[in-house]
DOSE-784347 format. One record per atom (N, C-alpha, C): x, y, z; residue in three letters. Coordinates in steps of 0.001 Angstrom, whole numbers, plus 500000, padded with zeros to 6 digits. Last residue first. Example, Ala and Ser with C-alpha at 12.3 -4.5 7.8 and 13.67 -1.06 7.14 Angstrom:
# residues 2
512850497750507080SER/513670498940507140SER/512900500030507870SER/513190494310507800ALA/512300495500507800ALA/513200496700507800ALA/
This chain:
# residues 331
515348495715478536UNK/514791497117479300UNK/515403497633479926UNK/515514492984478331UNK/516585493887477670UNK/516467495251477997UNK/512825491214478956UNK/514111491417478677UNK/514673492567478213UNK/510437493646480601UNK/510935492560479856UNK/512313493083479412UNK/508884493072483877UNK/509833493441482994UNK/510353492774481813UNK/505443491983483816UNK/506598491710483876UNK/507655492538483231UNK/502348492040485391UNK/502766492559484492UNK/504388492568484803UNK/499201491066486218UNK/500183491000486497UNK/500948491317485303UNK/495919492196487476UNK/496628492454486860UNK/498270491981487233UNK/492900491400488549UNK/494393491485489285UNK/495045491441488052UNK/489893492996488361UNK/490479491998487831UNK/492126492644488367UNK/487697495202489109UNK/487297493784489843UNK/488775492885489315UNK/488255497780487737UNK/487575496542486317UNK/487664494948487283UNK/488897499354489823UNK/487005499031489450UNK/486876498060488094UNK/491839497739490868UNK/490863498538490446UNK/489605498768490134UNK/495128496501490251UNK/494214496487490726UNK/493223497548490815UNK/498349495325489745UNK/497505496407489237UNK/495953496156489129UNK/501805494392490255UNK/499990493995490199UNK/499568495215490244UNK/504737493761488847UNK/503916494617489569UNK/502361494305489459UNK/508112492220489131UNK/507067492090488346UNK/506153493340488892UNK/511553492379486985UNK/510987492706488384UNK/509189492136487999UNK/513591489358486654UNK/512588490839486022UNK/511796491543486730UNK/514995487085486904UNK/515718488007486893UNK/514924489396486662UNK/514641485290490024UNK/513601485920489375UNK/514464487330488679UNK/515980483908492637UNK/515633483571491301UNK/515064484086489707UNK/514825485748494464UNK/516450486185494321UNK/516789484889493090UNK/512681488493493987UNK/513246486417494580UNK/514344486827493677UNK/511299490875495192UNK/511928490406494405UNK/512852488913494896UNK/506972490838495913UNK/508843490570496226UNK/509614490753495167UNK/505612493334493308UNK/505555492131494284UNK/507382491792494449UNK/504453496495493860UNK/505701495741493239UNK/505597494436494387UNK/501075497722493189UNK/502153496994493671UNK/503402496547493034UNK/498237499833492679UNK/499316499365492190UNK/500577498691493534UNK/494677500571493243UNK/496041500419494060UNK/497396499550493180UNK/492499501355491518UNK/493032501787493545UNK/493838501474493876UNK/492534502852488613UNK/493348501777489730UNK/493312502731491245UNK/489553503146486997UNK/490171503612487893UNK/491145502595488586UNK/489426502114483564UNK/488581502217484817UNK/489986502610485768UNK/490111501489481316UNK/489911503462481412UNK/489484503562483193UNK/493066499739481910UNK/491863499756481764UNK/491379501759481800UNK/495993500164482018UNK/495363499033482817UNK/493834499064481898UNK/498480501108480449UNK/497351501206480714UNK/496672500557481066UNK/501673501987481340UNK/500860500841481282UNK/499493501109481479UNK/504562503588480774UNK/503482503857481117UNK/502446502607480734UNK/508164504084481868UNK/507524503235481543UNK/505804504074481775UNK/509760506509483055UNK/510614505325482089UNK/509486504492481145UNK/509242509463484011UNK/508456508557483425UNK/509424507256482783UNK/512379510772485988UNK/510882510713485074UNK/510580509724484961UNK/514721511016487640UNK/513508511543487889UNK/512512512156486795UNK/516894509697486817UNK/516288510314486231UNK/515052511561486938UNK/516213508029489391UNK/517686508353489412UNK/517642509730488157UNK/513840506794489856UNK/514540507910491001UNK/515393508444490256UNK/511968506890487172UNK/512928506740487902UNK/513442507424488764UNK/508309505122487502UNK/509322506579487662UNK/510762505954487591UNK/506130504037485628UNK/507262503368486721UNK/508116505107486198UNK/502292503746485935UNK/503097504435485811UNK/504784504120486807UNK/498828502645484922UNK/500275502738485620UNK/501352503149485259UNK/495861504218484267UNK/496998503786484200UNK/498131503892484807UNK/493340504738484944UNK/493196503330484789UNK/494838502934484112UNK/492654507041485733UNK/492309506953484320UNK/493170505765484169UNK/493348507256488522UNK/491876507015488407UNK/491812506802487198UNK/496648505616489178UNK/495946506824488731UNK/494492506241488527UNK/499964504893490693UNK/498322504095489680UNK/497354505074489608UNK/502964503954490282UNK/501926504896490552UNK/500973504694489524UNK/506170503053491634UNK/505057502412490321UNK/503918503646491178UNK/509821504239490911UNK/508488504450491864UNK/507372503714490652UNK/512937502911491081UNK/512057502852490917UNK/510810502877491156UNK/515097502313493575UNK/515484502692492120UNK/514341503387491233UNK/514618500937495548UNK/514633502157495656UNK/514752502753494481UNK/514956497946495455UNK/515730498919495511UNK/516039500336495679UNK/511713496892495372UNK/513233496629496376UNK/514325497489496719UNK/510151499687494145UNK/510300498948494182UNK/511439498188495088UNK/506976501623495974UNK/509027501207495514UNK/508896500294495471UNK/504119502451494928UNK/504918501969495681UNK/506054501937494793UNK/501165504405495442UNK/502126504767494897UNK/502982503499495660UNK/497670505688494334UNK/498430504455494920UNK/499847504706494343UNK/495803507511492797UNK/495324506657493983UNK/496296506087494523UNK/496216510736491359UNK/496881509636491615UNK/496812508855493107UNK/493868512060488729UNK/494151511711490533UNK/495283510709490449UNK/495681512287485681UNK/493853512293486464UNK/494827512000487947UNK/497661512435484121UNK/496599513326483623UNK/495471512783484613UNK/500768512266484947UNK/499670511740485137UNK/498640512735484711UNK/503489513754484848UNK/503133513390483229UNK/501265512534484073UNK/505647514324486875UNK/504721515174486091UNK/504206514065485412UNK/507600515267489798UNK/507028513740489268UNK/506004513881488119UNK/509726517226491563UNK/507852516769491736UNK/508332515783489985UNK/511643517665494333UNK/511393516775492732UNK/509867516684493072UNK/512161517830497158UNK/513665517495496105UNK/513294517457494439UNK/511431519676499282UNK/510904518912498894UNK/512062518833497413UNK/513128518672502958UNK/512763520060501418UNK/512593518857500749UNK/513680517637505093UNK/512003517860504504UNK/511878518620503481UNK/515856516219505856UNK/515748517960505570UNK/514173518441505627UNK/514962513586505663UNK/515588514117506998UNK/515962515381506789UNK/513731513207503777UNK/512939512693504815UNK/513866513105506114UNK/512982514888500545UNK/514175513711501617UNK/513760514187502950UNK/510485514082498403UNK/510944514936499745UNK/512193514083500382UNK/508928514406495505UNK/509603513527496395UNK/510334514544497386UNK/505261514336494301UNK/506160515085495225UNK/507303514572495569UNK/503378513841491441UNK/504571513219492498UNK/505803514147493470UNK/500515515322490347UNK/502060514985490512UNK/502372514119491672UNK/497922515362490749UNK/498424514951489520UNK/499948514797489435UNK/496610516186493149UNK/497162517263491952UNK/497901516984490656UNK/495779514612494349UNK/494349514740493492UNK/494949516143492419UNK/498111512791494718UNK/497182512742494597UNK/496310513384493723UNK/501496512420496774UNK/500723512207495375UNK/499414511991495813UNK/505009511222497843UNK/503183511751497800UNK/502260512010496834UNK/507656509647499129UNK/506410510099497826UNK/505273510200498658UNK/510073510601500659UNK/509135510334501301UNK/508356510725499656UNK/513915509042500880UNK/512491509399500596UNK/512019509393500857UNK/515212507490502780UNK/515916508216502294UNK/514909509482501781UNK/515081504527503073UNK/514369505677504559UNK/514443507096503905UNK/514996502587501575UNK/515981503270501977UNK/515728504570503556UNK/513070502400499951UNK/513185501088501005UNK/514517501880502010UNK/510877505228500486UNK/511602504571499630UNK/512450503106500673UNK/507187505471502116UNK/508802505931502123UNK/509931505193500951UNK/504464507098500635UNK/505271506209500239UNK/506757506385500686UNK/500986508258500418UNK/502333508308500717UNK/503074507120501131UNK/498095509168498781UNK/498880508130498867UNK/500457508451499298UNK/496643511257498235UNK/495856509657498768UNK/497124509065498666UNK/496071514294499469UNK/496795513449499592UNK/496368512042499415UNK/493904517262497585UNK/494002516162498943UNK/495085514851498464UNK/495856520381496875UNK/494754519308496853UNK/494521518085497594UNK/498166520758497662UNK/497071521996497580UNK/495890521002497639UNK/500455519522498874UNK/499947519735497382UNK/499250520413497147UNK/502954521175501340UNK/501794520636500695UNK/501417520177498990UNK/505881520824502453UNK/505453522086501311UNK/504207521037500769UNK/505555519530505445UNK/505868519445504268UNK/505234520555503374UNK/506814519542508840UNK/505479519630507798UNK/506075520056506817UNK/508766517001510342UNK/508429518085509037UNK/506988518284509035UNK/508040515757512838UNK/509850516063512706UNK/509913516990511550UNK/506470515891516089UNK/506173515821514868UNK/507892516457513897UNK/507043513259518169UNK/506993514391518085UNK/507132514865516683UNK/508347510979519377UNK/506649510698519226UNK/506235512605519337UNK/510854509957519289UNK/510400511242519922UNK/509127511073520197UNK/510801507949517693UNK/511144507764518576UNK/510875508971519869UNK/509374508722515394UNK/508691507903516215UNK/508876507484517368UNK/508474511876514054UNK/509665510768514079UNK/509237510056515530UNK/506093511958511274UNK/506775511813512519UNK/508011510841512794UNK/505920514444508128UNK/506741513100508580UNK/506671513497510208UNK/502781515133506384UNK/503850515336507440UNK/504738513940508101UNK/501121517202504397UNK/501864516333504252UNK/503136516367505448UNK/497855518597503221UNK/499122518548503836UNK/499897517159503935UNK/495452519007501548UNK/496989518555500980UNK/498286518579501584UNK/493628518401502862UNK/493964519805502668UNK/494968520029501799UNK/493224515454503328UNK/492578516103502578UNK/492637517556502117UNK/497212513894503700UNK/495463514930504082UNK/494215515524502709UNK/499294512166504985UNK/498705512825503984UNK/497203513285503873UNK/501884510975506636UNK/500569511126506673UNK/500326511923505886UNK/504787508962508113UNK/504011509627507266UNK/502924509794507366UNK/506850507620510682UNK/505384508068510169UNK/504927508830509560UNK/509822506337511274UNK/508688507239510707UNK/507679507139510601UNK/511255504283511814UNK/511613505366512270UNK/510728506913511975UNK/511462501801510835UNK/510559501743511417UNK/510471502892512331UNK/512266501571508077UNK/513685500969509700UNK/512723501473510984UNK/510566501951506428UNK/510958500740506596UNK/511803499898507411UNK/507921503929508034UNK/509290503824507082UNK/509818502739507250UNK/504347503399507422UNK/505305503673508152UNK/506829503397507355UNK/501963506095505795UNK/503533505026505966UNK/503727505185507346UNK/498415506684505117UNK/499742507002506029UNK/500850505763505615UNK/496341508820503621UNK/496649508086503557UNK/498047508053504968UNK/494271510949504892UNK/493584509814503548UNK/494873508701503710UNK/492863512399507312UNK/493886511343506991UNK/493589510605505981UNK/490960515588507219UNK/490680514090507291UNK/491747513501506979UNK/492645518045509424UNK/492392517535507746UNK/492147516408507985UNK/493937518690511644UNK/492111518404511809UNK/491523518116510309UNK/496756519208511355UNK/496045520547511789UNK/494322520169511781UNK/497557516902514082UNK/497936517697512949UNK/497270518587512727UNK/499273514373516230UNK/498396515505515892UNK/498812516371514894UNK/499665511583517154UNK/500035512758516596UNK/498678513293516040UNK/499789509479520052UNK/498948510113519021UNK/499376511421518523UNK/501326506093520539UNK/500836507539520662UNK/500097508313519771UNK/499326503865521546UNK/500785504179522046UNK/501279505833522044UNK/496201503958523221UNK/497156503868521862UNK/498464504364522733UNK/493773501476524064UNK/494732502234524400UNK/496196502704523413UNK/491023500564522512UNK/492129500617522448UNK/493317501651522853UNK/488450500283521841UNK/488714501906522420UNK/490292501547522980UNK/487980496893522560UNK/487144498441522129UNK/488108499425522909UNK/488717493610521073UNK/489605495266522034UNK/488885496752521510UNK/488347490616520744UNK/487605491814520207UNK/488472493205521703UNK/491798488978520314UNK/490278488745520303UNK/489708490554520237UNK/493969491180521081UNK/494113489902521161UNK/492478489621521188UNK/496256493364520972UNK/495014493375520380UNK/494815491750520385UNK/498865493475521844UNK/498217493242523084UNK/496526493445522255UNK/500055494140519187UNK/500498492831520091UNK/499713492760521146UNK/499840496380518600UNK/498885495376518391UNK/499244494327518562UNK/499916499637519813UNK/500913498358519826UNK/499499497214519857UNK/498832502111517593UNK/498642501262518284UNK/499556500144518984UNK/498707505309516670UNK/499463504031516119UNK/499123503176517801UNK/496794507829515153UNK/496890507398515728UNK/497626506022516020UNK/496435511163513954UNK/497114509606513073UNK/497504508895514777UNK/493999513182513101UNK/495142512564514200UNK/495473511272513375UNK/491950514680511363UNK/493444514443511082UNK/494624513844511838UNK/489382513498511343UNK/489900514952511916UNK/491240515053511925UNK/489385510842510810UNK/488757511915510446UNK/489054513261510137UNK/492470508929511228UNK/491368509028511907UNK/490692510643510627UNK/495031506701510246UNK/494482508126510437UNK/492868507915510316UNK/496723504037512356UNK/495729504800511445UNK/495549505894511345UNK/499298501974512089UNK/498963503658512167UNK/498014503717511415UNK/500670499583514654UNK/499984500005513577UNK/499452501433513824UNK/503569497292515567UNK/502745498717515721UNK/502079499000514009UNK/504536495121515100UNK/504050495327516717UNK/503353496590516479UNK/505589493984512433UNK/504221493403513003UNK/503767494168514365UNK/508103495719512031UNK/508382493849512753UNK/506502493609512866UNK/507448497567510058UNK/508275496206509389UNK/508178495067510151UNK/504239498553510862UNK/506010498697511390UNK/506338497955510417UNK/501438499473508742UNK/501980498403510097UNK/503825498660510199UNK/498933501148508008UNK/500399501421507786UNK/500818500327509354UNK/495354502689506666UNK/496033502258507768UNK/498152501585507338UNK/492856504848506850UNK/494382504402506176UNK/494930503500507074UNK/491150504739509362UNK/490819504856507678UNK/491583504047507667UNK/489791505231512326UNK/490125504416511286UNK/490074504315510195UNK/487416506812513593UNK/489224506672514221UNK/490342505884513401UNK/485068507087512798UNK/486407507413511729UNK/487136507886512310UNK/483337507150515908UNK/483315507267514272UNK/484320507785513952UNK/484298505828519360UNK/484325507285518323UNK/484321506989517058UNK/484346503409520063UNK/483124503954520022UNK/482829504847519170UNK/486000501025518349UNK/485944502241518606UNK/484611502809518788UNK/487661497525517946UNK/486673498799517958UNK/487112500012518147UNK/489805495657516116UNK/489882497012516904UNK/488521497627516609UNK/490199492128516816UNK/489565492774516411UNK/489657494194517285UNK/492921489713516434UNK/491833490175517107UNK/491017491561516150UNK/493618487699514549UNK/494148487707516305UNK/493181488000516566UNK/492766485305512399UNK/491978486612512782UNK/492393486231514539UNK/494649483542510202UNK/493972483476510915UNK/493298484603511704UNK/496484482024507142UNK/495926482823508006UNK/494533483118508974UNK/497618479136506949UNK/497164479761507344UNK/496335480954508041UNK/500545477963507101UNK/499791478587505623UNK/498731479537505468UNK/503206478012509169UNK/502314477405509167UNK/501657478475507651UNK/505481478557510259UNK/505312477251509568UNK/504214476809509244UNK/504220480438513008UNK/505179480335512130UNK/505483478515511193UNK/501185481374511585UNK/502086480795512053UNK/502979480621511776UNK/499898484226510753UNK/500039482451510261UNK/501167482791510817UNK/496803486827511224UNK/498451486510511434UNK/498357484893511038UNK/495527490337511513UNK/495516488818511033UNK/497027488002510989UNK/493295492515512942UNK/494613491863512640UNK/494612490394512518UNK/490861494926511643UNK/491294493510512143UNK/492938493335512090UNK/488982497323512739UNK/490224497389512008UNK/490777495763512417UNK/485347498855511743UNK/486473498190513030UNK/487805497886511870UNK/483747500118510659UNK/484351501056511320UNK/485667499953512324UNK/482627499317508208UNK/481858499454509063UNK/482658499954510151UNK/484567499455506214UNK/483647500201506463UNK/482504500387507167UNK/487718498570507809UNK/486638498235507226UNK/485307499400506886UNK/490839497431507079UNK/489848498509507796UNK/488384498237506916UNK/493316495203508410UNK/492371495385507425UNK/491430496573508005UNK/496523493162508261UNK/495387494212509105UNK/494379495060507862UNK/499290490960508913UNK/498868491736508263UNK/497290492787508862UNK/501938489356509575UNK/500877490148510309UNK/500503490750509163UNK/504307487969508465UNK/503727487096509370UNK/501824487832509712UNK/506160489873507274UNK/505433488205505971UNK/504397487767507416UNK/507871491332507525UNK/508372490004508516UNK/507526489084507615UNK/506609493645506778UNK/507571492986505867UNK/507868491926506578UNK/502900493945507039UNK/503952493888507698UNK/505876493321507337UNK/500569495373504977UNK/501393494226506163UNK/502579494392506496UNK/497338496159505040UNK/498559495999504963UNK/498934495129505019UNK/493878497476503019UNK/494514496681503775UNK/495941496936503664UNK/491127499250503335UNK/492295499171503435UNK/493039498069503813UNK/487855498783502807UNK/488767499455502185UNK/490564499703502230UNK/485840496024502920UNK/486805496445502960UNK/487464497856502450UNK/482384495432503580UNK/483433495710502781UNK/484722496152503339UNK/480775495508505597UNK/480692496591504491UNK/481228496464503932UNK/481801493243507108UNK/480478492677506658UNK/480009494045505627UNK/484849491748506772UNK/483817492656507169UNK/482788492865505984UNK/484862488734506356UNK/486259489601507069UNK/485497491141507842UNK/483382486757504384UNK/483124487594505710UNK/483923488452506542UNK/486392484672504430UNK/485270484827504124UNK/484318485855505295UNK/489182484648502980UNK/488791485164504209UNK/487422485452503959UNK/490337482152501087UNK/489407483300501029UNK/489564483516502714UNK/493605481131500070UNK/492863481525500709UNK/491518482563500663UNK/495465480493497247UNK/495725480003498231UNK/494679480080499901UNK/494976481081494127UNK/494082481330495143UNK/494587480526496277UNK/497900481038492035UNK/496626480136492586UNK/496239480764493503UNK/499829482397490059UNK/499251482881490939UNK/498000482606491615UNK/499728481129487624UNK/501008480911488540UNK/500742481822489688UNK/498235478995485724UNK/497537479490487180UNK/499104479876487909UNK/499779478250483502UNK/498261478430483983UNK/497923478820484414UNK/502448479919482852UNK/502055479095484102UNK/501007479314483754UNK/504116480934480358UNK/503333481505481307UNK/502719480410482002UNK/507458479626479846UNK/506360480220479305UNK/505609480176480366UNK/510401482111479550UNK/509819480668479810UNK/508400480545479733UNK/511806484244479022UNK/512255483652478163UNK/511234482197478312UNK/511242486101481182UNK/511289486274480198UNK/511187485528479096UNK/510221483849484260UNK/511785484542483561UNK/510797484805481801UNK/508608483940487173UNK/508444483755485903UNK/509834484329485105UNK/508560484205489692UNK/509712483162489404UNK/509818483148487539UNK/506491485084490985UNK/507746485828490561UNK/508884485213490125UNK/504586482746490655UNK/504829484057490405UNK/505585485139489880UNK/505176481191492924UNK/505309480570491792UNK/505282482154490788UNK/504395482677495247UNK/505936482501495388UNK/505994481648493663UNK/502018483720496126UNK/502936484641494862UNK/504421483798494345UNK/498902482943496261UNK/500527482493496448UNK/501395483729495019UNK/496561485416497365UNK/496965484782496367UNK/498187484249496646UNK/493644485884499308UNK/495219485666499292UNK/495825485168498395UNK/490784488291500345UNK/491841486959498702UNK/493184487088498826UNK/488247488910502223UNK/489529489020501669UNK/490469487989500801UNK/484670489694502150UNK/485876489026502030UNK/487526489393501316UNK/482708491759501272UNK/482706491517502573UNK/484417490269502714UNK/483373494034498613UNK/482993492696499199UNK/483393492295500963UNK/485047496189497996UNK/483949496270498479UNK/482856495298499089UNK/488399494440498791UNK/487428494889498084UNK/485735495602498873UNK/491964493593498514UNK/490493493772499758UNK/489563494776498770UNK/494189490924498379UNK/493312492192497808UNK/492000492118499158UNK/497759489935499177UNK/496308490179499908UNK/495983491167499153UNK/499959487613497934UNK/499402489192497301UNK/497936488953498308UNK/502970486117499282UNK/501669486325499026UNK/501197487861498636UNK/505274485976499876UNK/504866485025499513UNK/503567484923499085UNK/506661488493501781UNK/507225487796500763UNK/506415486749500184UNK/503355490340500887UNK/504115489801501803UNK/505520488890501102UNK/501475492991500065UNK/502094491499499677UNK/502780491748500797UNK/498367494074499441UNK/499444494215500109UNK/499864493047499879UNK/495593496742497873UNK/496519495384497576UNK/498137495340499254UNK/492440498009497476UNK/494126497923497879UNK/494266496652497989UNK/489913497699496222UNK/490265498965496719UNK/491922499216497336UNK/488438496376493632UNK/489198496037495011UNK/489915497473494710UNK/484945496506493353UNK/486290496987492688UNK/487093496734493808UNK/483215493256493520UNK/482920494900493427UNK/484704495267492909UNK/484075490565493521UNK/482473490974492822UNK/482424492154492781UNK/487589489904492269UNK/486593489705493505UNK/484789490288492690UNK/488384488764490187UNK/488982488708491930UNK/488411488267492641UNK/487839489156487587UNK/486639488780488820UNK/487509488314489710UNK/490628487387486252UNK/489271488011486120UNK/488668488185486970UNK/494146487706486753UNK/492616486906487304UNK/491848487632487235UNK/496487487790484029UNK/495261488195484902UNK/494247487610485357UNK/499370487683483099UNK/498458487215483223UNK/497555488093484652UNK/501676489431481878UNK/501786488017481701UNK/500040487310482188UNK/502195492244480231UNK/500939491511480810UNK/501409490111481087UNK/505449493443480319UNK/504599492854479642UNK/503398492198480555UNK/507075496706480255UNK/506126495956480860UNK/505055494674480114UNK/510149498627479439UNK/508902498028478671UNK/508343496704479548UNK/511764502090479812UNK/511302499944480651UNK/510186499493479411UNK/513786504062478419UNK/512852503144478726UNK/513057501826479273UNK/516907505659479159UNK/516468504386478590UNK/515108504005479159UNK/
């Protein structure tokens, strides 16, 4: 059985260049762009939308700019599922953490990660509780931090630990959602799960051949997606490492891959400007959404509210504009 996706609404001009990733929180959508600033949107009016009711003016209001965040632009941002921490990479080479109170609306700038050493910092991937973050670096180390002691500006940051791999640049990394993994994905097309408690490497993965931009654990721990410049979807179970299912029908790169709540369902965003909902359970295509011919950097499934009977997903990219798009009835 097909899904069928409806547009409910879009903010034009986000931002001034192409936003390059998206992260939500229960209550909010963070974009980060080639622009020196970051955009918090409220989500909580949002997902509340039902099928049957009509579209909100503004049901996704601008709740915050982060003005200036970094001064090249942005390319990565996360967060953290607690809703409280989130973290940003920049192209000028430092990595911020950002956090609101508790009760509070706020977001605010803890501290700031230097580095003397160039491209210790790309991708970046935060725990579920906010205390640890994973970047991959150049040369292929994936390095994770405890950023609880990142407090104001911290150069050359003492890391918790550092995996090592075979020296492929790190395009993308996870962490797993019981906070027991570390994924990483390469420009060689390798592909490797750590296990975190060991701080010892637990699979290398039957590669893609081509370079990795995007890995994805399922909410379950159960899965590991990958995907990139070969046009498929790899899925791997995460405690054999055989790889279980490749994922077919994208005709260009695939930039961005997320689950939805349940696990039920993969969204994947591609350079030929369309989205894509898998089923786990099938393992195919249910649904295809064309965003634009322009490239998506990054697709999302925003919360699911426990008001909200349809799932929803944002869809972001070089057309600068946030895309929101709803299950519809009867799908």
């Amino acid at each position: 059985m097909s899904k069928q996706f409806l547009q409910t609404h879009t903010i034009p001009d986000a931002h001034i260049t192409d936003i390059f990733s998206l992260a939500v929180t229960p209550t909010a959508l963070i974009s980060a762009s080639g622009s020196s600033s970051i955009k918090i949107h409220s989500t909580a009016t949002g997902t509340q939308i039902h099928a049957d009711s009509a579209v909100e003016e503004n049901p996704f209001p601008l709740s915050q700019t982060l003005e200036k965040a970094h001064a090249l632009g942005c390319h990565h941002v996360c967060a953290a599922a607690e809703g409280k921490v989130f973290a940003t990479s920049g192209f000028e080479g430092d990595v911020k953490v950002w956090e609101v109170k508790d009760g509070g609306e706020e977001w605010t700038l803890r501290g700031t990660l230097k580095d003397d050493k160039a491209g210790e910092q790309w991708a970046l991937a935060l725990s579920p509780d906010g205390l640890f973050l994973a970047a991959t670096t150049h040369d292929g180390r994936v390095n994770v931090y405890d950023i609880s002691k990142i407090v104001g500006e911290t150069k050359n940051a003492t890391k918790f630990v550092q995996f090592e791999t075979k020296g492929s640049f790190g395009m993308c990394v996870d962490i797993s959602p019981n906070g027991e993994m570390t994924a990483s994905g390469h420009q060689n097309g390798s592909v490797y799960i750590f296990n975190n408690a060991t701080k010892r490497l637990a699979h290398s993965l039957s590669g893609l051949v081509k370079p990795v931009r995007a890995v994805a654990f399922s909410p379950a721990n159960k899965y590991l997606a990958a995907a990139g410049d070969a046009r498929l979807i790899a899925l791997y179970d995460t405690q054999s490492g055989k790889q279980v299912a490749n994922l077919t029908g994208h005709s260009s790169w695939i930039m961005s891959l997320s689950w939805n709540w349940s696990g039920e369902y993969l969204l994947s965003g591609s350079y030929d400007g369309k989205a894509k909902i898998w089923s786990l359970d099938r393992r195919e295509c249910v649904a295809t959404q064309t965003e634009s011919e322009r490239c998506l950097w990054s697709v999302k499934w925003l919360p699911k509210s426990a008001s909200a009977r349809n799932e929803m997903f944002v869809a972001a990219g070089a057309g600068r504009s946030l895309s929101f798009y709803r299950e519809a009835s009867g799908t």
